[in-house]
N, C-alpha and C positions, 0 to 999 in steps of 0.2 A: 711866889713865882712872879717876877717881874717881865713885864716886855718895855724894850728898850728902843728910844728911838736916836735916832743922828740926823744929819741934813738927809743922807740919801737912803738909808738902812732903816729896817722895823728888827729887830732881834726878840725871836719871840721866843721863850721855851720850848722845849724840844717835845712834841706830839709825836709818838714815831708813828701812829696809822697818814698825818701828816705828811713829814717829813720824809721818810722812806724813799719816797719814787725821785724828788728832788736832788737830794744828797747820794743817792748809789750811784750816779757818775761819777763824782766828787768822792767820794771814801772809796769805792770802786778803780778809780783811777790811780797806775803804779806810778805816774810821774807827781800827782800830788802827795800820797803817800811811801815814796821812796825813804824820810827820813821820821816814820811819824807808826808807831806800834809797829806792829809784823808787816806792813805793808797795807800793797791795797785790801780791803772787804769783801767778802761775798755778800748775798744778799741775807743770808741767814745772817750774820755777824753784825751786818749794820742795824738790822731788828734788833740785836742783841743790844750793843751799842746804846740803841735811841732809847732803848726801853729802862739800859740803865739808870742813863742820864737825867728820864721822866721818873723814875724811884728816885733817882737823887734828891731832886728838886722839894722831895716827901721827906725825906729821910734829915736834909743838912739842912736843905732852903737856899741850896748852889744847885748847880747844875749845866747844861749845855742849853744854848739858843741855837734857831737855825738865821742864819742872815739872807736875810730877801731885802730886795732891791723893792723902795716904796712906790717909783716909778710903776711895777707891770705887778709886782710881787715874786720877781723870780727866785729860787733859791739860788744863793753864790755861794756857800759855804755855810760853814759853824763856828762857833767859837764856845769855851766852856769856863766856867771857876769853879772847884771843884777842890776839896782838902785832899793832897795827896796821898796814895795811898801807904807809899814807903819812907815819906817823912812828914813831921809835924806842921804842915807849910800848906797853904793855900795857892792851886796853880792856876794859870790860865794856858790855855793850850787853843789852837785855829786850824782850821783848815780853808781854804778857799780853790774852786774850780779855776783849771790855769786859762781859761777866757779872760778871766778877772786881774788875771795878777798885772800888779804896777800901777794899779788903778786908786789905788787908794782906800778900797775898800778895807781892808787887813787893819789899816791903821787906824781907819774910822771906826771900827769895831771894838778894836783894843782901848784905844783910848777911852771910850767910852763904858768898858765893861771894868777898866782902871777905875775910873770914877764912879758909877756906883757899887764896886768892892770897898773903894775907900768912904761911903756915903754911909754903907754898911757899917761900918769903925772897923775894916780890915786894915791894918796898916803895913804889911809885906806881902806883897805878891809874888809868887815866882813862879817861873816858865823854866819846863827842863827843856834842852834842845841837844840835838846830837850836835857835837864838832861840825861834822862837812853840811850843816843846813844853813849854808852862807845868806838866802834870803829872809832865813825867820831872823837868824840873828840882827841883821842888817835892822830888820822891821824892829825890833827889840829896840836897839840901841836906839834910832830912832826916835822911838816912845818911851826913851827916857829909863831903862833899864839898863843895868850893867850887870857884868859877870863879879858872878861871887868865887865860884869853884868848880872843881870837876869834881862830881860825885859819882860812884859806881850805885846803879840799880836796876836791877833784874837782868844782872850780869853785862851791864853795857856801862862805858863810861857818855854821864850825858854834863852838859855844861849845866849849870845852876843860873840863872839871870834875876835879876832882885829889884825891882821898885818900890 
């Protein structure tokens, strides 16, 4: 379990006794999660969530970080890498509180969680994303991913993105 730093972010593995109180706005919220699982979380679920993430970390040696700002330590979001469940593929996946969005944070994140998967010797990353999630995609492209395909999984069709 690695923690990860940037200019302005510490990305620390995911603690859910932690994490919890920080991130239930953020996972809890329908406008951040409009295009991202079922929606927003309860607070049972993001327990669920955090706890699987900290098995993960046990299980793979991937997992979720929470992103806090180095400045106060505030929580802004998540971010994860994680081998997918319904294909052979290592994905990374974010979430960030919409105080935050445009700010840069998303990108400082990914990038940086690109580079130690590729430090790792992972050498394909990919992000599923729904079609209408015109902002991840944007961030995607961005950092340097591109579309591969549209793949159906768990009865959705989701875009395939590939660095």
């Amino acid at each position: 379990m690695s923690v990860l730093t940037t200019q302005r972010l510490s990305l620390s593995p995911h603690d859910p006794a932690r994490d919890a109180a920080g991130l239930a706005p953020i996972l809890g919220d329908e406008e951040v999660m409009r295009h991202i699982g079922a929606g927003a979380m309860s607070t049972e679920a993001i327990a669920d969530y955090l706890q699987r993430h900290a098995d993960m970390w046990l299980n793979t040696g991937m997992g979720g970080w929470a992103l806090r700002r180095s400045e106060d330590d505030a929580v802004l979001g998540n971010i994860f890498l994680k081998p997918v469940r319904d294909l052979p593929e290592i994905e990374v996946g974010y979430t960030l509180g919409r105080q935050h969005w445009g700010q840069g944070y998303a990108r400082e994140a990914l990038t940086e969680v690109v580079r130690h998967g590729r430090g790792r010797g992972i050498d394909r990353i990919v992000a599923l994303v729904r079609p209408g999630n015109t902002r991840s995609i944007r961030l995607l492209l961005r950092c340097g991913f591109a579309l591969e395909a549209t793949v159906p999984i768990r009865e959705k069709l989701l875009e395939l993105y590939v660095i």
